[in-house]
C-alpha positions in Angstrom: -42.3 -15.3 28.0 -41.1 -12.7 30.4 -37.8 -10.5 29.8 -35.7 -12.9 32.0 -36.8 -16.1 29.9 -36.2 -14.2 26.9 -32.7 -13.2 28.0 -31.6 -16.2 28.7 -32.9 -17.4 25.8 -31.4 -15.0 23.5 -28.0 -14.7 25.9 -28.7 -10.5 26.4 -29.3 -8.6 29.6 -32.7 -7.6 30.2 -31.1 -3.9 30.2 -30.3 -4.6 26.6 -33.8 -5.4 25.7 -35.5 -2.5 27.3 -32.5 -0.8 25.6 -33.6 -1.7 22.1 -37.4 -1.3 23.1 -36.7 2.5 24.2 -35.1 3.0 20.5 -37.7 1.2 18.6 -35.6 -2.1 17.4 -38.0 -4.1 19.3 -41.9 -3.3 19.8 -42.7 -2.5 22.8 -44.5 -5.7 24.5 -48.0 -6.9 25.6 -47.9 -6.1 29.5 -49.9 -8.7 31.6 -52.2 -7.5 34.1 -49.6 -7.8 36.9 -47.8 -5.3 34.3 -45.7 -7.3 33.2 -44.0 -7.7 30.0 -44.7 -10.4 27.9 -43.3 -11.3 24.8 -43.3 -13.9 22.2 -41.5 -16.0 20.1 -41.4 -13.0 17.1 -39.2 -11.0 19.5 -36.7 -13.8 20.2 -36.3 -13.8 16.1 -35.5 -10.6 16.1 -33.3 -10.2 18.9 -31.0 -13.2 17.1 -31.3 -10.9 13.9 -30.1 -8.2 15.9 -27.1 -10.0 17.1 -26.5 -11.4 13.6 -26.6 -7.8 12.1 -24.2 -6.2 14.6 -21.6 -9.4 14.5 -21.9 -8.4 9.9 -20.8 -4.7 11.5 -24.1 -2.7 10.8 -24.9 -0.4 13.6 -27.9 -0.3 15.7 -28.9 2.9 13.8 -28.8 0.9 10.6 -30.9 -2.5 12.1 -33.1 0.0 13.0 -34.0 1.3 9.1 -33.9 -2.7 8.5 -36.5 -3.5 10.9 -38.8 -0.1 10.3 -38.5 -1.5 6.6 -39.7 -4.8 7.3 -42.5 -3.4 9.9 -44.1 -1.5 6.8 -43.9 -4.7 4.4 -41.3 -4.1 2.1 -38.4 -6.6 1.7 -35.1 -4.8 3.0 -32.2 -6.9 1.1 -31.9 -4.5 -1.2 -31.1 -1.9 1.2 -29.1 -4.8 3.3 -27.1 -5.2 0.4 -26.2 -1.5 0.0 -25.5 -1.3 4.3 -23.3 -4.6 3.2 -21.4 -2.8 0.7 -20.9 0.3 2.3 -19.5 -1.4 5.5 -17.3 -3.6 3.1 -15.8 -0.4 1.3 -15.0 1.1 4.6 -13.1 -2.0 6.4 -11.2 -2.0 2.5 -10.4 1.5 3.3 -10.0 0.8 6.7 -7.3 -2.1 5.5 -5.6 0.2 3.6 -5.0 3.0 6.6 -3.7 -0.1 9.0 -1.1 -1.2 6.4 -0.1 2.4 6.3 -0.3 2.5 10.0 1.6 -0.6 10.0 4.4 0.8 8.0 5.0 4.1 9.4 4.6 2.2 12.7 7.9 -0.3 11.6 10.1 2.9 10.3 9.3 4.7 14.0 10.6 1.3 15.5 14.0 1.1 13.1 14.4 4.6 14.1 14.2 4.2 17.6 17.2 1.5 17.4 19.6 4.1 15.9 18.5 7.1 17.9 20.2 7.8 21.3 18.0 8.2 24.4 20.2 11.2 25.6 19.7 13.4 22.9 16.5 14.1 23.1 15.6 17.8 24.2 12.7 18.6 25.6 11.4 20.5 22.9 10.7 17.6 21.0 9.5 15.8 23.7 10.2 12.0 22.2 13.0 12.7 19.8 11.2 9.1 18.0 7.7 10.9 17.3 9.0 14.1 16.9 11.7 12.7 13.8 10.4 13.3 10.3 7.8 11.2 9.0 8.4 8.7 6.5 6.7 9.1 3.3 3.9 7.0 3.8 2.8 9.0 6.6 3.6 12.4 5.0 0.1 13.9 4.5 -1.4 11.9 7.7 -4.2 13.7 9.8 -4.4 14.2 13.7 -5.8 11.7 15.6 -8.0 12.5 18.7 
């Protein structure tokens, strides 16, 4: 097959599959001898595990350690289910910060309600923000 069958196939750009040939997810191909690419059925296998991987939040960095393992005949579920794990830890703490968020977001809207519009200098900018935290927010870091 030729990088436009196996895009449409797959449902990728052909940018995205040079893409993931330049950093090693996928081999690089048999070239014809018009030059080519060819590729086979193997590639459109991996390209759906690719997709699959990324939707279960693993990054391309990660696939990448999955499909190097694999490559040099070992069975990577183990190390899948530690990536799984990991990624399920952070989107629990993840959870956790939006609730928070979610909160401090709520006591910022309440505020607003009873604060007046005309008193705010413009030393504090938005008399809202600038008002003292509520608890839950009291130790929170800066966001870029």
């Amino acid at each position: 097959m030729r990088i436009g069958e196996v895009a449409e196939a797959v449902g990728v750009p052909t940018a995205t599959i040079r893409f993931y040939e330049r950093k090693g997810l996928l081999p690089q191909p048999h070239r014809g001898p018009n030059g080519y690419r060819e590729y086979d059925n193997s590639t459109l296998a991996t390209l759906a595990f690719i997709r699959n991987a990324q939707a279960a939040g693993l990054t391309l960095v990660e696939i990448a350690t999955i499909l190097d393992l694999r490559r040099e005949g070992a069975t990577p579920c183990g190390h899948v289910q530690d990536l799984l794990a990991a990624k399920l830890l952070d989107v629990q703490q993840r959870q956790r910060e939006l609730v928070t968020l979610e909160a401090e977001l709520g006591h910022l809207i309440r505020l607003s309600r009873r604060l007046d519009p005309a008193d705010c200098s413009d030393e504090a900018i938005c008399h809202i923000i600038a008002h003292p935290r509520s608890p839950s927010r009291a130790g929170a870091t800066v966001q870029e």
